[in-house]
C-alpha positions as CSV (number, residue, x, y, z in Angstrom):
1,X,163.5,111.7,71.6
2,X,166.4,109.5,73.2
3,X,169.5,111.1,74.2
4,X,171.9,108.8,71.8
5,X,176.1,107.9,72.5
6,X,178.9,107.5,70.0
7,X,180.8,104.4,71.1
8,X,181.6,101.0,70.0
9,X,181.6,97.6,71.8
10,X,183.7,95.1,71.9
11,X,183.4,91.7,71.7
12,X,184.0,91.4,75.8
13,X,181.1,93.7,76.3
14,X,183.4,96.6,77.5
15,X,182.9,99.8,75.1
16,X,185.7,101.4,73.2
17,X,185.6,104.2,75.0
18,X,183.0,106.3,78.0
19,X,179.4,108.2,76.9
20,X,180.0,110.8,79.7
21,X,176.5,111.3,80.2
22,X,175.3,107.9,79.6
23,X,178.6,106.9,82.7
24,X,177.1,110.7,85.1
25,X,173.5,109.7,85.4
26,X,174.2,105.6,85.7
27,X,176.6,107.4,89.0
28,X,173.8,109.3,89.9
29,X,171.8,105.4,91.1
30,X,174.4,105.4,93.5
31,X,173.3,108.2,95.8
32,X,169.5,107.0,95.2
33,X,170.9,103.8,97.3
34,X,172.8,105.9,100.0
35,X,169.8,107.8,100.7
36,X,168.0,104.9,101.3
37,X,170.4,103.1,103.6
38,X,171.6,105.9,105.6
39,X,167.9,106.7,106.8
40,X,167.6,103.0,108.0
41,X,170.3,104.2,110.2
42,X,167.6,107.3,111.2
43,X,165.2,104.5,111.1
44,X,166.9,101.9,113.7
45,X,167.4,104.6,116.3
46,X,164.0,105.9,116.0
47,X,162.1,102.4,116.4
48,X,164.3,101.1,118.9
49,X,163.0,104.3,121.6
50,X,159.3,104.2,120.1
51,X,159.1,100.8,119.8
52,X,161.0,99.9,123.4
53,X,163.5,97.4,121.3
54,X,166.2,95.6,122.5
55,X,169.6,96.6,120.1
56,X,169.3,93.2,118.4
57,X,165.8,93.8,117.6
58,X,166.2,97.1,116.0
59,X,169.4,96.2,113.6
60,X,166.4,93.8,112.4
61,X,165.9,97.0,110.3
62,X,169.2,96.1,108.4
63,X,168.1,92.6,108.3
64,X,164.8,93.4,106.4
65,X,166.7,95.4,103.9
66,X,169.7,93.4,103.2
67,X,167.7,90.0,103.1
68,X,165.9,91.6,100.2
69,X,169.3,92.2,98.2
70,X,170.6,88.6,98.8
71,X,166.8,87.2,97.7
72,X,166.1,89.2,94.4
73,X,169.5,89.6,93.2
74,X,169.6,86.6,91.4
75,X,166.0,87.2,89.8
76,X,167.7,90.4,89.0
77,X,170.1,89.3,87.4
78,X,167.6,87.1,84.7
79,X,165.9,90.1,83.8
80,X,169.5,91.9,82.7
81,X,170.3,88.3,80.5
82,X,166.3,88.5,79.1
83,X,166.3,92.0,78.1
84,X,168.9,95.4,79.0
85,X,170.8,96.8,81.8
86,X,168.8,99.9,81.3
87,X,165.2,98.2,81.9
88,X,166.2,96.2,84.9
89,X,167.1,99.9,86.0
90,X,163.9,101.5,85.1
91,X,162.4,98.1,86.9
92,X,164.5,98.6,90.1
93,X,163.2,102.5,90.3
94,X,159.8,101.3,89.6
95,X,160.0,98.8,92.7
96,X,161.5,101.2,94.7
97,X,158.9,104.3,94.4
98,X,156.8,101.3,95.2
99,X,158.3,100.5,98.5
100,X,158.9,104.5,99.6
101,X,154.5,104.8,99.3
102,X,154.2,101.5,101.6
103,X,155.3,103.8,104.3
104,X,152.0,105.3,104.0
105,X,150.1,102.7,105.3
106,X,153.1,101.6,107.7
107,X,152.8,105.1,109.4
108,X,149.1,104.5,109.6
109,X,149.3,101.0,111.0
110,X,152.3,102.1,113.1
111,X,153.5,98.3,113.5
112,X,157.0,97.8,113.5
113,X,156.4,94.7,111.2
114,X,154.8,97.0,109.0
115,X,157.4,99.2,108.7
116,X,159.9,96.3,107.9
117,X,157.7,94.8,105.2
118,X,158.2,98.2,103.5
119,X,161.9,98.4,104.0
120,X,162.1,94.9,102.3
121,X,159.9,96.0,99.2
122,X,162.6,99.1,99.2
123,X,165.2,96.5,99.4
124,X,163.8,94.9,96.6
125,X,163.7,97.6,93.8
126,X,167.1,98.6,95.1
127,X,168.8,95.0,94.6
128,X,167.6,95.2,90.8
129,X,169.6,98.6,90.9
130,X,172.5,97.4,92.2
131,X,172.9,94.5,90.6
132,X,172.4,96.3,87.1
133,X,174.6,99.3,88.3
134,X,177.5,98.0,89.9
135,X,178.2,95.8,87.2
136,X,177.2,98.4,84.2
137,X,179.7,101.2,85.5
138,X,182.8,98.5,85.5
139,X,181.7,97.8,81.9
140,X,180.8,101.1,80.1
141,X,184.5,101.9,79.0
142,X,187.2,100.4,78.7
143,X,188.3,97.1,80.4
144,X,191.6,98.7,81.7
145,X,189.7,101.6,84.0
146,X,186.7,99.0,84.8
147,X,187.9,99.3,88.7
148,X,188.7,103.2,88.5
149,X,185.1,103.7,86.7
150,X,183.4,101.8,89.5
151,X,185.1,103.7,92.5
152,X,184.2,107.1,90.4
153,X,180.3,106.0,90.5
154,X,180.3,104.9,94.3
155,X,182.5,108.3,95.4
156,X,178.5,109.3,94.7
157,X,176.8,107.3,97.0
158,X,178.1,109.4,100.3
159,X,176.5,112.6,98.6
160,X,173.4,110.4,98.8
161,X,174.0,108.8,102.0
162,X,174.2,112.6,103.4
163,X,171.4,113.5,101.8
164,X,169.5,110.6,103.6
165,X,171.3,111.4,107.0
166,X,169.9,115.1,106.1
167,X,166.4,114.2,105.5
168,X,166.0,112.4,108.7
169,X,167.7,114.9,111.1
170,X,165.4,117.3,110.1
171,X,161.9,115.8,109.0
172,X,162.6,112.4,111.5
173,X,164.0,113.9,114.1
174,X,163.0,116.5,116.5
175,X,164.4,119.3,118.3
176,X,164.5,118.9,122.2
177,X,165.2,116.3,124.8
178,X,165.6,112.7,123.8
179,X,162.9,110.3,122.8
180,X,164.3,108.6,125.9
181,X,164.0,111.7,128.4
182,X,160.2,112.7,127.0
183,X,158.9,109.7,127.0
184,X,159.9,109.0,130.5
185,X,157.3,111.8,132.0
186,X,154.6,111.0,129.9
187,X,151.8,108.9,131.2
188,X,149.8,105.9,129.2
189,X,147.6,108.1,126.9
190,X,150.5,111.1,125.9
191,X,152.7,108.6,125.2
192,X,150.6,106.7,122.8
193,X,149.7,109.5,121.2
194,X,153.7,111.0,121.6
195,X,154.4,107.2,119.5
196,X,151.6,107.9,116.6
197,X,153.2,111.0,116.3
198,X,156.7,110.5,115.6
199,X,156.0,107.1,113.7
200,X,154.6,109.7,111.7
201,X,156.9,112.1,110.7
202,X,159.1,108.7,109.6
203,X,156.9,109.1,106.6
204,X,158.3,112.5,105.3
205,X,161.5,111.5,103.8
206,X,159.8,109.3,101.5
207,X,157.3,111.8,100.1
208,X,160.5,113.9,99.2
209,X,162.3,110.9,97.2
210,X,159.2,109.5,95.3
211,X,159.2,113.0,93.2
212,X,163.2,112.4,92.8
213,X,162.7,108.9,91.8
214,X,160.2,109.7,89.2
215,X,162.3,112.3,87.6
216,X,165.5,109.8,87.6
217,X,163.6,107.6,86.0
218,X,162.2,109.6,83.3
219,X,165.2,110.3,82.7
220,X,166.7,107.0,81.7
221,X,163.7,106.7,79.9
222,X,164.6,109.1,77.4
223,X,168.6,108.2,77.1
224,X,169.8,105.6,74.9
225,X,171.6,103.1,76.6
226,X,174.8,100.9,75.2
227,X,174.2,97.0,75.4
228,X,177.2,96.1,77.4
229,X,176.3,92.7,76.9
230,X,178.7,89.6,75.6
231,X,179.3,88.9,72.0
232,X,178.2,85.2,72.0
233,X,178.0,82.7,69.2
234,X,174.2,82.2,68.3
235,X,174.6,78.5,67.7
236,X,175.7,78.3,71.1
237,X,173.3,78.6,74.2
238,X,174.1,81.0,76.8
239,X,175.6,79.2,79.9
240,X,172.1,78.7,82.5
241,X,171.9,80.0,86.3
242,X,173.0,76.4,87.3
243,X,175.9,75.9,85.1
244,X,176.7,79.4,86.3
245,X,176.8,78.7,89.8
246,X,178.8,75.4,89.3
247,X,181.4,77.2,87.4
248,X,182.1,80.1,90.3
249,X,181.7,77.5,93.1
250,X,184.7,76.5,91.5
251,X,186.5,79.3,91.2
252,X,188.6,79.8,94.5
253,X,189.8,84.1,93.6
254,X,185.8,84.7,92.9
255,X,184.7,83.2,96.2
256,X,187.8,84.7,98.3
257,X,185.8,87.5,97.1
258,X,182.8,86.7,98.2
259,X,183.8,86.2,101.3
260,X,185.7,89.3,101.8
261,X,182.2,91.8,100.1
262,X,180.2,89.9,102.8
263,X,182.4,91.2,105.9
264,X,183.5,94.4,104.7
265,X,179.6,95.5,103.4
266,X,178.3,94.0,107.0
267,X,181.2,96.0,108.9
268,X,180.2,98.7,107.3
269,X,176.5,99.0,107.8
270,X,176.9,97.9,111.4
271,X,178.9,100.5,112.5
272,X,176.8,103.3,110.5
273,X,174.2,101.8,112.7
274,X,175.5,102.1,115.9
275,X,177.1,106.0,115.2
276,X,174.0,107.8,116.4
277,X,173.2,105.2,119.3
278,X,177.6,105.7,120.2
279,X,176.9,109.7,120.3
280,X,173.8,109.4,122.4
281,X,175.6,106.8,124.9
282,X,179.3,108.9,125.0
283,X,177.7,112.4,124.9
284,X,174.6,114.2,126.2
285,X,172.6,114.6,123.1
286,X,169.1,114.2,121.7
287,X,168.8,112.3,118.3
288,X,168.9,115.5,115.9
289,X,172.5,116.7,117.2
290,X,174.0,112.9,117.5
291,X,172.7,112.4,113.9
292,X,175.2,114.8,112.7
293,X,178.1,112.8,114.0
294,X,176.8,110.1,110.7
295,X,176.8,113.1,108.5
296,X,180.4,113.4,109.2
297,X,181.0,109.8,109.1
298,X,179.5,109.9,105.8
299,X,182.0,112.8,104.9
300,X,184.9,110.9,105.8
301,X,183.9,108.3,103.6
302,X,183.7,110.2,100.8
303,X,186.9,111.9,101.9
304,X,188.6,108.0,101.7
305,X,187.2,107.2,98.5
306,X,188.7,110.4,96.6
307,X,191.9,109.8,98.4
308,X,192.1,106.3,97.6
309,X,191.4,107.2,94.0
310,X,194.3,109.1,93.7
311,X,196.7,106.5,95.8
312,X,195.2,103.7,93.7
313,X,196.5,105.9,90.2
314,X,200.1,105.8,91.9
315,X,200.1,102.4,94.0
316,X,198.6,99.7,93.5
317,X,195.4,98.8,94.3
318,X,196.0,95.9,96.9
319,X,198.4,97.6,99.0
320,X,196.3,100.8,99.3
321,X,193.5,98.5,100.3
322,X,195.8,97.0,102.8
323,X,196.8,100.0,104.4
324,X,193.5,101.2,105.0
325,X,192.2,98.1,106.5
326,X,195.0,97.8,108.8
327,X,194.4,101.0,110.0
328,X,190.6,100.7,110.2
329,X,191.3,98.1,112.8
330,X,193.4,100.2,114.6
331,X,190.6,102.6,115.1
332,X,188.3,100.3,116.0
333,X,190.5,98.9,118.8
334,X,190.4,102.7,120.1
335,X,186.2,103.4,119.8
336,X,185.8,99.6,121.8
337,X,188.3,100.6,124.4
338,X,188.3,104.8,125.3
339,X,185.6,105.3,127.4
340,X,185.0,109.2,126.1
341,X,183.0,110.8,123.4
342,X,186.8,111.0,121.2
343,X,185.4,107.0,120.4
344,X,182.4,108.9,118.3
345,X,185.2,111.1,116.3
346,X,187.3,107.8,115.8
347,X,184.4,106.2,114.2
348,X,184.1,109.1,112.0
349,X,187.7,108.0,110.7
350,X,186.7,104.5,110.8
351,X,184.3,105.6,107.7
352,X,187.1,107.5,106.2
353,X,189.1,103.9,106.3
354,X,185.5,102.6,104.5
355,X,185.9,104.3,101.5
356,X,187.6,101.8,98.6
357,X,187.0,98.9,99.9
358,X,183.2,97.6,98.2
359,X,184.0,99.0,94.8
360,X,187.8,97.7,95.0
361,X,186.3,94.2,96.2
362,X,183.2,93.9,93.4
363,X,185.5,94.7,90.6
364,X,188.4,92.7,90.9
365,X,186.1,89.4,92.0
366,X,184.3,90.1,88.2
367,X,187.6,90.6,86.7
368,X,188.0,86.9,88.1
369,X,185.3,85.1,85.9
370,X,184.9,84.3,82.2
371,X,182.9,87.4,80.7
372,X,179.6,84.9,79.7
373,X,179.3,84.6,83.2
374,X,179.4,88.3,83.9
375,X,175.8,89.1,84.5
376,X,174.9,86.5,87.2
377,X,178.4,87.0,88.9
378,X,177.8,90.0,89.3
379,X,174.2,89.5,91.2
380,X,176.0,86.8,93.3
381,X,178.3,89.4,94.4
382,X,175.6,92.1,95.5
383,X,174.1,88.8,97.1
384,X,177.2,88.7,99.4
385,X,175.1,92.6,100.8
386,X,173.4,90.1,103.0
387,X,176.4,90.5,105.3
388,X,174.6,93.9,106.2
389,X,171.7,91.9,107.3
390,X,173.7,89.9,109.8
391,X,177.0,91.6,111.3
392,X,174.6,94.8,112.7
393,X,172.5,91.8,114.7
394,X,175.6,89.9,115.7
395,X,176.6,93.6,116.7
396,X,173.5,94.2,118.4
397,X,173.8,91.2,120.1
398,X,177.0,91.4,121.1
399,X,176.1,94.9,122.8
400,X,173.0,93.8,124.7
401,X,175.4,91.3,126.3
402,X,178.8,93.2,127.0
403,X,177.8,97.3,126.0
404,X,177.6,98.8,122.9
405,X,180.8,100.3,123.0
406,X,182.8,97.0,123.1
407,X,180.4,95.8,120.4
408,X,182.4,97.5,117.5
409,X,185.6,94.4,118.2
410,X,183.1,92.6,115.8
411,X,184.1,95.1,113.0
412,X,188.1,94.6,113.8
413,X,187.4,90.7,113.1
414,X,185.7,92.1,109.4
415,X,188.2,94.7,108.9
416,X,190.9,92.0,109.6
417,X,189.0,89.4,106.7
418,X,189.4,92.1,104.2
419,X,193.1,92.6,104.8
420,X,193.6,89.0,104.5
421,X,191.5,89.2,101.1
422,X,193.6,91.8,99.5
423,X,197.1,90.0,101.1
424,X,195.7,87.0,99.3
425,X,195.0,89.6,96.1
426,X,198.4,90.5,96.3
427,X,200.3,87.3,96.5
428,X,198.5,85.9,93.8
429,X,199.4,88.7,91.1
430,X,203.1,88.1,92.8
431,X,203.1,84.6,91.2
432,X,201.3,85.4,87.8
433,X,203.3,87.9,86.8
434,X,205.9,86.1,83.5
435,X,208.9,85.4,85.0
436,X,211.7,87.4,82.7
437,X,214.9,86.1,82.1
438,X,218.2,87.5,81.1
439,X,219.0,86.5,77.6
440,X,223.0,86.5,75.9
């Protein structure tokens, strides 16, 4: 029996009012997501001792996963126009148990190709999920609170993103000297056999989230689910992918946007990335204690968001955005330049500074576009995710050549785009506002 909701929808597709639990289990997607990205962060640190990488060739770990976002969100975005919100989300959890059982074989095979082919699939049933969620939360209420609904969903995804940090300290990572340290004594044979080993405790996480994934997805199996969709004249064909595309490419506020999701959402994976490598480098500390220094970044950002939230109900929403990006860059000036382990904290606040910004940034660039174009906006918007799959490897890069430390001034250049973004933001809704003159 389907768990039903009492609302209406409007013409726009927005609803009349919120099904509460309909709106608490679409929010609970967004920790399913954290978890997954905040153990490629567990992930990158792992392969890069095991496999001997370079830090370019491990942020290829972000690489694999974002590059699967910016490939199927499109595709994603077909199957929400051909059929619901809710089955691309039943799709997107189907794709992703998928990808968590490829680390079986990838543990086996214990290739580091391997183990990115099963990060993409991952990627894959998590860019259906995006693309349906992000876009379903801004629209299952009213149009007013579109921007406060989506910040409420995403304050979810650091409970998630802990959980992931969790998992991997504990079932990835091992108590004792660093990889570094142990596998310097070893000879040939212990440490092939010290590799084989800790390749496969990568697997354990994933055991643990196929059984969540399958109940989440029974779930929304059994609740009914508002449309959400565009009332549209049925004499009148639904604009195409194509005409879509021409129409944003046009449309100067939605790609300001763009522009703006792709350097803040690559900013922010790159320096989650480089937390645990910045506490092993600044302090003297095996994986499993320099992990928890991400577990508090991913506090602080869940700290920002719920602060934000309540800023953004007094100010408005630009200049809170502002502020926070003006003084993310301030901290990152600090963690390139002090040479002691206070850098690590001040990344922690960096995260804090993190908080608004994606949700802020996805729905005001929707609120930008006519609402028939709505669905594949929204999937060209998660596309701009494949920022995560390039700033960590400029990063990376950048700290094989000068130190990793100095590497974060690549996030003070992204920090600095998303100020200009919401400066822009600003001085636009300066000018439309009605101009109101005095009458006798």
């Amino acid at each position: 029996m389907l768990i039903k909701h009492n609302t209406t929808q409007r013409d726009d597709g927005y609803l009349d009012k919120t099904p509460y639990f309909q709106f608490i289990l679409l929010s609970c997607l967004f920790p399913l997501w954290g978890a997954a990205a905040s153990l490629n962060d567990i992930l990158i640190t792992q392969f890069k001792s095991v496999f001997e990488l370079s830090n370019f060739a491990s942020a290829l770990v972000q690489s694999a996963f974002y590059g699967g976002y910016f490939l199927i969100a499109i595709p994603a975005s077909l199957v929400i126009k051909k059929t619901s919100y809710k089955m691309t989300i039943l799709a997107g959890l189907s794709l992703y148990i998928v990808g968590c059982s490829l680390f079986y074989p990838a543990s086996t095979m214990a290739t580091y190709t391997m183990f990115l082919a099963a990060i993409f699939s991952i990627a894959i049933g998590l860019s259906f999920l995006e693309t349906a969620a992000n876009t379903y939360s801004s629209m299952i209420g009213e149009p007013s609170r579109a921007t406060l609904r989506l910040n409420i969903s995403q304050t979810f995804y650091p409970i998630g993103a802990i959980a992931g940090i969790l998992l991997g300290k504990y079932l990835v990572f091992q108590d004792g000297a660093s990889l570094e340290e142990q596998m310097a004594v070893m000879n040939a044979e212990q440490l092939h056999a010290f590799k084989l080993e800790m390749l496969q405790h990568t697997l354990k996480p994933y055991k643990y989230m196929i059984f969540v994934l399958l109940g989440v997805a029974s779930l929304f199996a059994l609740t009914a689910f508002p449309k959400c969709k565009v009332k549209t004249d049925n004499t009148k064909q639904a604009p195409s992918v194509g005409e879509t595309l021409k129409y944003l490419s046009t449309n100067a506020r939605f790609k300001k946007g763009i522009v703006a999701q792709w350097f803040y959402v690559g900013m922010q994976v790159a320096v989650w990335s480089f937390t645990i490598r910045l506490a092993l480098e600044m302090g003297n500390l095996n994986e499993r204690d320099a992990s928890t220094y991400l577990i508090f970044s991913f506090m602080g950002f869940f700290i920002g968001k719920f602060i934000a939230n309540v800023l953004m109900t007094k100010f408005a929403q630009e200049k809170v955005l502002i502020a926070y990006s003006l003084l993310g860059m301030l901290c990152l000036v600090y963690v390139s330049f002090v040479p002691n382990f206070s850098a690590v904290w001040m990344a922690i606040v960096v995260s804090l500074l993190f908080g608004p910004c994606w949700a802020t940034i996805y729905a005001a660039t929707l609120q930008t576009v006519d609402n028939k174009y709505t669905e594949t906006a929204g999937a060209v918007i998660v596309m701009a995710i494949v920022g995560a799959a390039c700033v960590p490897a400029i990063q990376g890069l950048v700290a094989d050549m000068v130190g990793l430390q100095m590497s974060f001034m690549v996030n003070f250049v992204c920090f600095g785009v998303v100020a200009y973004y919401f400066v822009s933001e600003m001085k636009f809704k300066a000018q439309d506002k009605p101009v109101v003159t005095a009458t006798v």
